[in-house]
C-alpha positions as CSV (number, residue, x, y, z in Angstrom):
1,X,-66.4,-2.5,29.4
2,X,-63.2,-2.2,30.9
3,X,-60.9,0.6,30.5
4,X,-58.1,0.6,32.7
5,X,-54.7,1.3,30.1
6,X,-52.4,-0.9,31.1
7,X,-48.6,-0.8,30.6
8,X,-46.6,-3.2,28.5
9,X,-43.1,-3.3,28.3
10,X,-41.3,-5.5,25.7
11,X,-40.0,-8.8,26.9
12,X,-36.7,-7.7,27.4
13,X,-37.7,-4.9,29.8
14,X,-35.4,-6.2,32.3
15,X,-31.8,-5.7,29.9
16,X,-31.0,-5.4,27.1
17,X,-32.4,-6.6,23.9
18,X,-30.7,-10.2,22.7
19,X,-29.6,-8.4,19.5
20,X,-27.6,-5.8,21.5
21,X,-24.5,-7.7,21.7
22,X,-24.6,-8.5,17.7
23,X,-25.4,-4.9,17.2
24,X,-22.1,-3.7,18.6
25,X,-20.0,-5.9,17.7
26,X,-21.4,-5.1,13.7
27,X,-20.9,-1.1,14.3
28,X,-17.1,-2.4,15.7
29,X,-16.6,-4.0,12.5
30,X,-17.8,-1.5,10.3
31,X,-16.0,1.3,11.7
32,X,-12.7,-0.2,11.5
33,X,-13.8,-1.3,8.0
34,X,-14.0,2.2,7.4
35,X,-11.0,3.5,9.1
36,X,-9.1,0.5,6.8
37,X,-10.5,1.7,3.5
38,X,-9.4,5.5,4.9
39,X,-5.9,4.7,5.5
40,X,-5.7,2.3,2.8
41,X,-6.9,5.4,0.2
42,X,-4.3,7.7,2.1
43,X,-1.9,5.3,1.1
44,X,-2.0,4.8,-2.1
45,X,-2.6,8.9,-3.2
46,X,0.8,9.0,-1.6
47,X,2.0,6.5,-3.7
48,X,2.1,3.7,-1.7
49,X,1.8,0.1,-3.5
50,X,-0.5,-2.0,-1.6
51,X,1.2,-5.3,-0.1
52,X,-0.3,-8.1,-2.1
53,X,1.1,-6.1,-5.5
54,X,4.4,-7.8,-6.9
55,X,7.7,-5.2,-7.7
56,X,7.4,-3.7,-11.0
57,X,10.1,-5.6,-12.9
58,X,12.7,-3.3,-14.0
59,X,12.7,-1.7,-17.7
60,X,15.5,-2.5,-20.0
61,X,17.2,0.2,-19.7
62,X,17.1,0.4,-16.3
63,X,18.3,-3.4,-16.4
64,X,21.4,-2.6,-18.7
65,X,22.5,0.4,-16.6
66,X,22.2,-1.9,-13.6
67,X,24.8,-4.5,-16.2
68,X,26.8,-1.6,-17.2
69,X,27.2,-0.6,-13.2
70,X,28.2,-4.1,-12.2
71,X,30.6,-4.9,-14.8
72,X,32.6,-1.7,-13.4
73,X,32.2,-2.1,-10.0
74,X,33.8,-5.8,-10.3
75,X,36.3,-4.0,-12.8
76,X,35.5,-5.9,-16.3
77,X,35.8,-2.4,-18.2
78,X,37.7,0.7,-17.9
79,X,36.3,3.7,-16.2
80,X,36.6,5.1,-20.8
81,X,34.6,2.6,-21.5
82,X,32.4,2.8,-19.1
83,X,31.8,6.6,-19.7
84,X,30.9,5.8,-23.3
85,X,28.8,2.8,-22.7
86,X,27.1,4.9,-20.5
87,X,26.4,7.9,-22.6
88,X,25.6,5.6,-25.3
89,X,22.3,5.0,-23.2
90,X,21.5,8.4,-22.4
91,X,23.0,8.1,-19.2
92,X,25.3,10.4,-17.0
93,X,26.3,8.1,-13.5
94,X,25.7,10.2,-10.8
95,X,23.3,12.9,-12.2
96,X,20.1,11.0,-12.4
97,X,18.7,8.0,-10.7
98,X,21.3,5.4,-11.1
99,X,21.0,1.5,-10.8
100,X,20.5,1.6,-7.3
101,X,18.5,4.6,-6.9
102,X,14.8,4.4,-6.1
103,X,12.7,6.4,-8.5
């Protein structure tokens, strides 16, 4: 009966494995994968909108302030009635976020 132990080595004992390559390349994608969904979630706590979403369309109110603004800025109506078109929406120019203001 022989005894002698003998040593084996996997057939890639002279480099490294044939997956190696794959294997890296699959922990590079994942971890920038993972730094994308961080930064992405930071983002959008912050308030952020991601690109792909469309503008929120403007609320009517928002629209006829923005109507009201432009009509005296090209000087269809008197400064009067723009004061009382303006308080008739709830709306003092100047004090709150106007037409052009970002909320």
């Amino acid at each position: 009966m022989d005894t002698t132990i003998t040593a084996t080595a996997p057939h890639w004992a002279d480099g490294p494995p044939p997956f190696a390559p794959l294997g890296a390349l699959m922990l590079c994608l994942l971890t920038a994968l993972a730094v994308g969904a961080l930064l992405f979630t930071l983002a959008r706590r912050r308030g952020h909108r991601p690109p792909w979403a469309a503008h929120r369309p403007e609320g009517p109110e928002q629209q006829a302030r923005r109507t009201l603004a432009d009509r005296f800025a090209r000087g269809d109506i008197t400064v009067e009635e723009f004061l009382e078109r303006a308080s008739a929406l709830n709306w003092t120019p100047g004090a709150d976020s106007g037409p052009g203001a970002r909320p």
